[in-house]
N, C-alpha and C positions, 0 to 999 in steps of 0.2 A: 334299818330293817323294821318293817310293823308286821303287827299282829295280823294282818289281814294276808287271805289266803290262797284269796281267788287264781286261778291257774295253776294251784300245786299238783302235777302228774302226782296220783297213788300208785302206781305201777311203779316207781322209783325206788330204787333200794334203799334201805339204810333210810326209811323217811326218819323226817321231823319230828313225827309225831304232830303237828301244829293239826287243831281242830279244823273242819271241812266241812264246809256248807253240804247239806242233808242231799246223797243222788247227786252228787256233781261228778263229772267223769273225767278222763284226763283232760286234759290242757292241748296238746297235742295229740294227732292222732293219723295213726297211717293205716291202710288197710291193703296194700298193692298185695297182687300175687304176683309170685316168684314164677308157676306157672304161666300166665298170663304173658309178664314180659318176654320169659324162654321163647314164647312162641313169637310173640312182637321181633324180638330181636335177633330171632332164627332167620324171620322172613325177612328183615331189613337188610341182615349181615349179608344174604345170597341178593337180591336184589342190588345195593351197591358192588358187589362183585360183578354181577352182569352188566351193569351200567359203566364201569368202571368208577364207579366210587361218586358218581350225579347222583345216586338217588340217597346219598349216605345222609342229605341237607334237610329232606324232607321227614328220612325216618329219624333221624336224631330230635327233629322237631316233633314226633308223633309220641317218641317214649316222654320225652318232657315232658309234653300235654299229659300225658297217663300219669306218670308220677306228679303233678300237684295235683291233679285233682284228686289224687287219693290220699294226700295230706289236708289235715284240718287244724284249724286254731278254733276253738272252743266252740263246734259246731258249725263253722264257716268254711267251705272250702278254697284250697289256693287256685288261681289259676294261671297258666304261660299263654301267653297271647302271642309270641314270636310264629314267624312263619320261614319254611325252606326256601323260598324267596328270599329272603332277609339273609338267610345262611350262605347261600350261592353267592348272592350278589359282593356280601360280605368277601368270600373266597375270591372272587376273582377279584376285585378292588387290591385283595392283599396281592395276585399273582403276578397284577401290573403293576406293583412295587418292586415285588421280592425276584421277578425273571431281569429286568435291567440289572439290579444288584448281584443277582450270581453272575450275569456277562460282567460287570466289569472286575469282581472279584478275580473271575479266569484271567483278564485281561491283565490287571495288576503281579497275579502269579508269575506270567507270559514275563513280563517287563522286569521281574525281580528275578529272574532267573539268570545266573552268575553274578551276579551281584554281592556282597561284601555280607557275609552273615548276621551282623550286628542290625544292617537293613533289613534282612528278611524277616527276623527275628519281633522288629519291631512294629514293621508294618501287620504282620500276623496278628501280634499281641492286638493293634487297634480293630484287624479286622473281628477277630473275639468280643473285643469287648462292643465293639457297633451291635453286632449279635445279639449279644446279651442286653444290651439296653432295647432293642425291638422285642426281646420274649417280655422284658417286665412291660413295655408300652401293651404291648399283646395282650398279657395275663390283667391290666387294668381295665382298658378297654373293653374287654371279651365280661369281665365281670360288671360295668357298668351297663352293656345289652343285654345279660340276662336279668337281673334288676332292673333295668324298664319293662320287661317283657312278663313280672311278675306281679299278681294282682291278688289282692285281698278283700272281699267287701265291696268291690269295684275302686278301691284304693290300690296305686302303685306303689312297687320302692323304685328304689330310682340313687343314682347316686352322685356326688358331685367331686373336685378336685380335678387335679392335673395328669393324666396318660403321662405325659415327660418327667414330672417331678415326682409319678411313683417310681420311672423305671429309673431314674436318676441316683435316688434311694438305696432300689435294689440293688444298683451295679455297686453302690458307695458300700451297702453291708455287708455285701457279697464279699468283695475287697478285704473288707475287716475281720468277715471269718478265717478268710484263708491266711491273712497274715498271722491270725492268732490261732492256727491251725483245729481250727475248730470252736477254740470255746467260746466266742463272744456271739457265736448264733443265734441266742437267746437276745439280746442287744436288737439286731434283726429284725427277730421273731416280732419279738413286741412292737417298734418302731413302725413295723411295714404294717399290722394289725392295728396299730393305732391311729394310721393315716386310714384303713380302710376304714373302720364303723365311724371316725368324725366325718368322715365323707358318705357317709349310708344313711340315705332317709325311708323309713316309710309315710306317705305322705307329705303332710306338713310338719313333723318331727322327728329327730332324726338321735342315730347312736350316740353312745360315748362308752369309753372305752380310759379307763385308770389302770390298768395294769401297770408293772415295773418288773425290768428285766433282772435286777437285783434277786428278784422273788423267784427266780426260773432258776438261776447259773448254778446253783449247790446241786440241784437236780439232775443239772446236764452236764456237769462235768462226772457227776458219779458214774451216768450212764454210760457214758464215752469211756470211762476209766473199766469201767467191767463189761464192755462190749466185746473184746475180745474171748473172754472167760465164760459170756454167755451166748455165744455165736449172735448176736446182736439182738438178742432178746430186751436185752435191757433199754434198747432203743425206744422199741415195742411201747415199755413200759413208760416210759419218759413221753410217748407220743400220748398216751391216756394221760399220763400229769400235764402236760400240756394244754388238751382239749380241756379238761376242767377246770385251770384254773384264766385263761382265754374268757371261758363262757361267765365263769364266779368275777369277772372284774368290767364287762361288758353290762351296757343299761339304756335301758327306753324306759321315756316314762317316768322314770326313776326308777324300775322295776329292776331287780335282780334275778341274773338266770343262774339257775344251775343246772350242770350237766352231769353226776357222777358217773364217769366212763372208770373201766377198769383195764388192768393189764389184761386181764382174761378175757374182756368182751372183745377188747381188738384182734387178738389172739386169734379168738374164733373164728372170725371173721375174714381175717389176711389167710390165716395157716389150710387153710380147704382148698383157698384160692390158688394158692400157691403150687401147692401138691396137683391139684387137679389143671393147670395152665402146661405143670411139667409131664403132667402124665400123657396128655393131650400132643406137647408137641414128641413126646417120647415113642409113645404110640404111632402117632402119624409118619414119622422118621422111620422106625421101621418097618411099618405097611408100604411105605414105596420104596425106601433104599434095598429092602429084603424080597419081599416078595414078588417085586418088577425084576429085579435085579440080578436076584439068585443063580441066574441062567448062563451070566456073563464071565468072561474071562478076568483075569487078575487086573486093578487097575493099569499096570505095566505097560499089559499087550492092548490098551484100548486104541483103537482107533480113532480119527477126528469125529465121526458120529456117532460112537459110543458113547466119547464125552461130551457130546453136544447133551445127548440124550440125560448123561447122569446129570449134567446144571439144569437141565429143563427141567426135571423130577424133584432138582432141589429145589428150585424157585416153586413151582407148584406147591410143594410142602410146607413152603415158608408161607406162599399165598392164602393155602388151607387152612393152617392152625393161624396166622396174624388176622387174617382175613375174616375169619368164618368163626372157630373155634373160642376164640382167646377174647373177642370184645363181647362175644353170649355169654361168656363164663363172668368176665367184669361187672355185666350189668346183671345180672342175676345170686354173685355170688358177693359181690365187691359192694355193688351200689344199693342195690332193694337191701341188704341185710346191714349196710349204713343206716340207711334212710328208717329203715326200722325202728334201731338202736338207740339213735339219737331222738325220736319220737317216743320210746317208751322211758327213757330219763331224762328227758330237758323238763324242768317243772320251772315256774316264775314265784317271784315272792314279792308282791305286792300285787295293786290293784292296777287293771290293765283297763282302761276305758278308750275303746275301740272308735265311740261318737264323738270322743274328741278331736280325732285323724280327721285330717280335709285332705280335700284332692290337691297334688301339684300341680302348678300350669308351666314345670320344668320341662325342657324339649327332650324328646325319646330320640337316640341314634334310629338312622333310618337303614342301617346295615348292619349285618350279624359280625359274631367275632373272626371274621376272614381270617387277620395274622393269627392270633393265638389256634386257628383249625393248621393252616401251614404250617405251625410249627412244633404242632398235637400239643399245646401248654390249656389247661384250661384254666386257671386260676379259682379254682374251688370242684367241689366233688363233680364229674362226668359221669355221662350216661352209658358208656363202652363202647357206645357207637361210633 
């Protein structure tokens, strides 16, 4: 660590104290409106409903665009260069994957039917775990397009490593939590994040990342031990230890980041969310279960087109709040007040020299993250769309 201070956020709680060049502002810097998106992702969420869910490629690509450019690195703004082209094409590439794969899954079903249970059992087990190694190939992939698609300066990041040998990984730690019924998660954690930033450049230089999962496990086993006791706040709490010490062991440049998140920032942030997703599909349940419905006889005496009628109303409800209601609330309540957050405390601690970045001549994916959209995984913050 030096004395030098260039990128320290003032806005950061609990500073340093470390002296600050005369009128220098933060380091980061976000200015999105919450308005702004509501309206953005009002009109997206009903136009992919109209379209049936064609036009979701293009508006998920338009809220991107919005949010970097209303993030900044020390007067520069970011920008997303992907296009809903790239998203569709992406989608359907995965659909010509993943429609063969569920026919022959049925198929397989078909063929394992009366069959010696130890069989079915087993075949199951792989068909899971094939599953799960396509969402980690997914959740890699998906985060190496949007890292091409983001630009600084006219500088890209961009990223490198293996789709197979991250989901490989995942399925392998995934495996290790559950045998150790949770605690070695942190093992994981670190593992899978440490394969991400050695694989993340911007430019021509790239992360790194010294964390050790030794330094998380006292953490995360307290949280686990008092989750029950705190209706799982304590989780909450352990996800703010997390995110800080993640960003305190991560470096470009040699530069050190810091992020002080709190239990209470995430808090705030999740608990609105929350409350307001339930009230929304609470509300909407009883605006058509009650109000359409009120007039009807006991479910008993329903008729075949009575019950047509009440799945119709349920399905619509479901469409209205997953649809409509639940990804405006994500991106306005979940994502802009993220994106915020992590802008008004990430500060850097050392000297950031941006003219030393060159451009890469690494190749850009020419399709968006198709599987991780079929299988809604994004592998890092989403936009709710």
């Amino acid at each position: 660590m030096t004395d030098d201070t260039y990128g320290v956020n003032p806005h950061a709680p609990d500073a340093t104290g470390r002296p600050r060049p005369g009128g220098q502002t933060a380091a980061i810097a976000y200015d999105g409106q919450a308005r702004k998106l509501f309206g953005m992702g009002t009109k997206i969420a009903i136009l992919s409903l109209l379209t049936l869910g064609f036009y979701r490629f293009w508006g998920k690509t338009q809220i991107r665009r919005y949010l970097a450019s209303r993030i900044s690195l020390m007067g520069d703004r970011f920008e997303y260069t992907g296009t809903g082209k790239e998203l569709y094409l992406g989608f359907m590439i995965a659909l010509a994957v993943l429609i063969p794969l569920g026919a022959a899954s049925y198929a397989i079903e078909f063929f394992l039917a009366g069959k010696p249970a130890v069989m079915r059992v087993t075949v199951s087990g792989l068909q899971y775990a094939f599953i799960l190694f396509l969402i980690g190939y997914a959740t890699f992939r998906a985060r190496r397009y949007r890292l091409s698609r983001t630009v600084l300066r006219g500088i890209r990041f961009w990223q490198t490593g293996s789709n197979v040998g991250y989901a490989l990984r995942m399925m392998g730690y995934l495996a290790l939590t559950l045998v150790t019924l949770g605690i070695a998660r942190p093992v994981g954690d670190i593992a899978l994040y440490r394969y991400q930033m050695h694989h993340t450049w911007f430019g021509s230089q790239k992360f790194e990342f010294d964390g050790r999962a030794s330094q998380m496990m006292g953490k995360w086993i307290l949280s686990l031990v008092l989750a029950p006791f705190t209706l799982g706040l304590s989780l909450i709490s352990y996800a703010a230890f997390r995110m800080r010490y993640l960003q305190s062991q991560t470096r470009y440049q040699g530069i050190q980041f810091s992020l002080p998140v709190t239990f209470g920032n995430l808090l705030r942030i999740y608990f609105p969310y929350a409350l307001a997703a339930m009230a929304a599909l609470s509300v909407i349940t009883y605006v058509i279960y009650v109000a359409y419905l009120k007039d009807l006889p006991p479910l008993a005496s329903y008729g075949f087109g009575n019950v047509m009628v009440f799945q119709a109303l349920g399905v619509l409800a479901i469409i209205f709040v997953f649809g409509l209601i639940t990804p405006v609330l994500k991106l306005v309540l979940l994502t802009h007040r993220f994106v915020r957050l992590v802008a008004e405390r990430l500060e850097f601690i050392g000297d950031v020299d941006l003219d030393a970045v060159l451009q890469s001549a690494a190749e850009r994916p020419t399709s968006g993250e198709g599987l991780a959209d079929a299988f809604d995984v994004s592998g890092g913050l989403e936009v709710g769309i």
